[in-house]
C-alpha positions in Angstrom: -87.8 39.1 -57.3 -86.3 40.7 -54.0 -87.0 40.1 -50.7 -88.9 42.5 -49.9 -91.4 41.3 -53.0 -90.9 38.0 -51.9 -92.6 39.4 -48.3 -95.3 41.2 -50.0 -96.4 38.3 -51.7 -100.0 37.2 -51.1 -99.8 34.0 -49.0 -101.2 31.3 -51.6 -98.0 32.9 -54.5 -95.4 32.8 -51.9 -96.5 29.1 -50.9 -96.2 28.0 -54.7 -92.8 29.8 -55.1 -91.0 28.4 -51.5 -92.8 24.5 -52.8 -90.1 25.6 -55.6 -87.4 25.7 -53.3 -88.5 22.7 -50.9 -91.8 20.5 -50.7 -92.3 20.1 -47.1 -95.3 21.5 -46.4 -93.9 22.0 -42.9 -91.5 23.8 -43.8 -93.3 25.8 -46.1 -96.0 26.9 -44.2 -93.2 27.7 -41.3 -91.4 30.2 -43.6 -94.7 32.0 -44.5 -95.5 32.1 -40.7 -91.3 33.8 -40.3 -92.1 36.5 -42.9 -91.5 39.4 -43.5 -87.9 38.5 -43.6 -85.0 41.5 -43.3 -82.6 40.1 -46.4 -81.9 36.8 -47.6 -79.1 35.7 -44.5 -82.1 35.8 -42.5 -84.0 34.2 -44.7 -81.1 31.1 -44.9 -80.8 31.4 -41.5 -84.9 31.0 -40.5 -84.7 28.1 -43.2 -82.2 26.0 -41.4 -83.5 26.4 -38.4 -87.0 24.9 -39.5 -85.5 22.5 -41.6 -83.6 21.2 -38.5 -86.9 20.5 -36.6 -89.4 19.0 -39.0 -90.1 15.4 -39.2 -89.3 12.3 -41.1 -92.5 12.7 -43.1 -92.0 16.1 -43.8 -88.4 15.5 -44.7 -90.1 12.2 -47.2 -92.6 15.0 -48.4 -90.0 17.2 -49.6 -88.0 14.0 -51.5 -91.0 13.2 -53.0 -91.1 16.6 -55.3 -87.4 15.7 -56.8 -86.6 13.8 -60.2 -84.5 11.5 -59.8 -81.1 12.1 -60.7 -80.8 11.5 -64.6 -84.6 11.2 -65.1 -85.5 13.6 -68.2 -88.9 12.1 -68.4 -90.1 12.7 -64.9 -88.7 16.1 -64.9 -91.0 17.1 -68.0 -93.7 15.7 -66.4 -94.2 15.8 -63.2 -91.7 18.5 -62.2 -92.5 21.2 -64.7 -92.6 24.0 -62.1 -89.0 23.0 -60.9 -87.8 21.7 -64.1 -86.0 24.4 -65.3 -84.0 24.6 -62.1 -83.6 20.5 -61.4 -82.3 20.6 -64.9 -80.0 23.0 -64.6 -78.7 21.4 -61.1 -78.9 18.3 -62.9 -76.9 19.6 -65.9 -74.4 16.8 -65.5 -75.9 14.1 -67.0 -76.8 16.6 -70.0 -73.3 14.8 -71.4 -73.2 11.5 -69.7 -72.7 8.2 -71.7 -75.4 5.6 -71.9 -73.3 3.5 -69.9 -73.0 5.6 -66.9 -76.4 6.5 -67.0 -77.8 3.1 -67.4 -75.9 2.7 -63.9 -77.4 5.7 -62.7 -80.6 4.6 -63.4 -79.8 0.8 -61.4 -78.1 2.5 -59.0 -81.7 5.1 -58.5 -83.6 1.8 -58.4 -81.3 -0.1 -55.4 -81.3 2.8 -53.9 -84.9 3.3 -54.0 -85.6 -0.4 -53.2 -83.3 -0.2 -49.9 -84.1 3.0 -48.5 -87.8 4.1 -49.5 -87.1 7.0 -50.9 -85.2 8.3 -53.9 -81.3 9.3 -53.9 -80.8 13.0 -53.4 -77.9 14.9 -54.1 -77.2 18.5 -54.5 -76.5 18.1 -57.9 -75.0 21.4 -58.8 -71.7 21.1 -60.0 -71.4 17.3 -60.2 -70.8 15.4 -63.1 -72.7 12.5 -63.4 -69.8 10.1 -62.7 -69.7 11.6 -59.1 -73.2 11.5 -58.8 -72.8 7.8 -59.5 -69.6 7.7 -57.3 -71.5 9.3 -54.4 -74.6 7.3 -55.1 -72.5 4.0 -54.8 -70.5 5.4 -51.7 -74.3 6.2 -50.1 -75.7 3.0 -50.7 -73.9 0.5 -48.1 -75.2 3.2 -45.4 -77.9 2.2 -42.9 -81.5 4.1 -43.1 -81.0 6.4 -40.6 -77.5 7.7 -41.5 -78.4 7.7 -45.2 -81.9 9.6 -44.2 -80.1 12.2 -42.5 -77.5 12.7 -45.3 -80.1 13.0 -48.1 -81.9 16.0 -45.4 -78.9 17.5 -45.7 -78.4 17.5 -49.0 -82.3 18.2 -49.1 -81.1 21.6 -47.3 -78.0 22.4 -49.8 -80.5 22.3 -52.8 -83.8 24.9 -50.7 -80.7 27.2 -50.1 -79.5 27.0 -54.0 -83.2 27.3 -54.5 -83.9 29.9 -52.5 -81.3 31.9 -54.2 -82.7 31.3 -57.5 -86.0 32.9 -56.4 -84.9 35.9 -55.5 -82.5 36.4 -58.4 -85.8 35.6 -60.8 
């Protein structure tokens, strides 16, 4: 899709495809309200600037629609309208060893058990040892400096995202 079919969307599809890109209903319902947008630097650029003003919750919302990293299961499941893409950012782990998932997977749980919320990382790119190596480097952090690191790697995944869309 284009931009300019991305604009013409009825409301209710163009909700459904930005959830895609980032779960915040904030946010979401703040890009429908910026449309029609001119091309997609605008788009990027009306993105960041909501993104930089929604909440705590909204930024938990938007974790909450994200596998975590190495999770197959959960991505089949309850993920199947971003699975395709989360897999693909995710692609990493696709050849990972048992052992350095199994510390993934501990790692995912300390993490989750510390912080409230599930490790994100903009996984494009990474292998899963630096996933794990970034994962261990986050998890001495305090709540608020590791809450603001994960919304900004929240915001490097709606931009790969968004640029997904509008290449479908």
């Amino acid at each position: 899709m284009n931009i300019k079919q991305f604009n013409n969307l009825p409301r209710q599809e163009a909700f459904s495809e930005l959830e895609r890109c980032c779960g915040s209903t904030t946010w979401i319902k703040a890009m429908l309200n910026a449309r029609p947008f001119a091309d997609i630097t605008s788009l990027h650029k009306k993105s960041d600037e909501i993104w930089s003003e929604v909440s705590k919750d909204d930024i938990l919302e938007a974790f909450k629609h994200h596998p975590q990293i190495g999770d197959v299961d959960s991505l089949k499941k309850k993920f199947a309208n971003t699975a395709s893409w989360a897999g693909n950012e995710q692609k990493g782990t696709s050849h990972a060893s048992d052992e350095i998932l199994f510390a993934l997977q501990k790692g995912n749980q300390d993490y989750l058990e510390k912080f409230g919320f599930i490790f994100i990382v903009c996984a494009t790119g990474k292998s899963a040892q630096e996933m794990l190596d970034l994962l261990n480097e986050r998890l001495p952090n305090d709540k608020a400096i590791e809450l603001h690191i994960a919304a900004t790697e929240q915001n490097k995944i709606t931009h790969l995202r968004l640029d997904k869309l509008l290449e479908d």
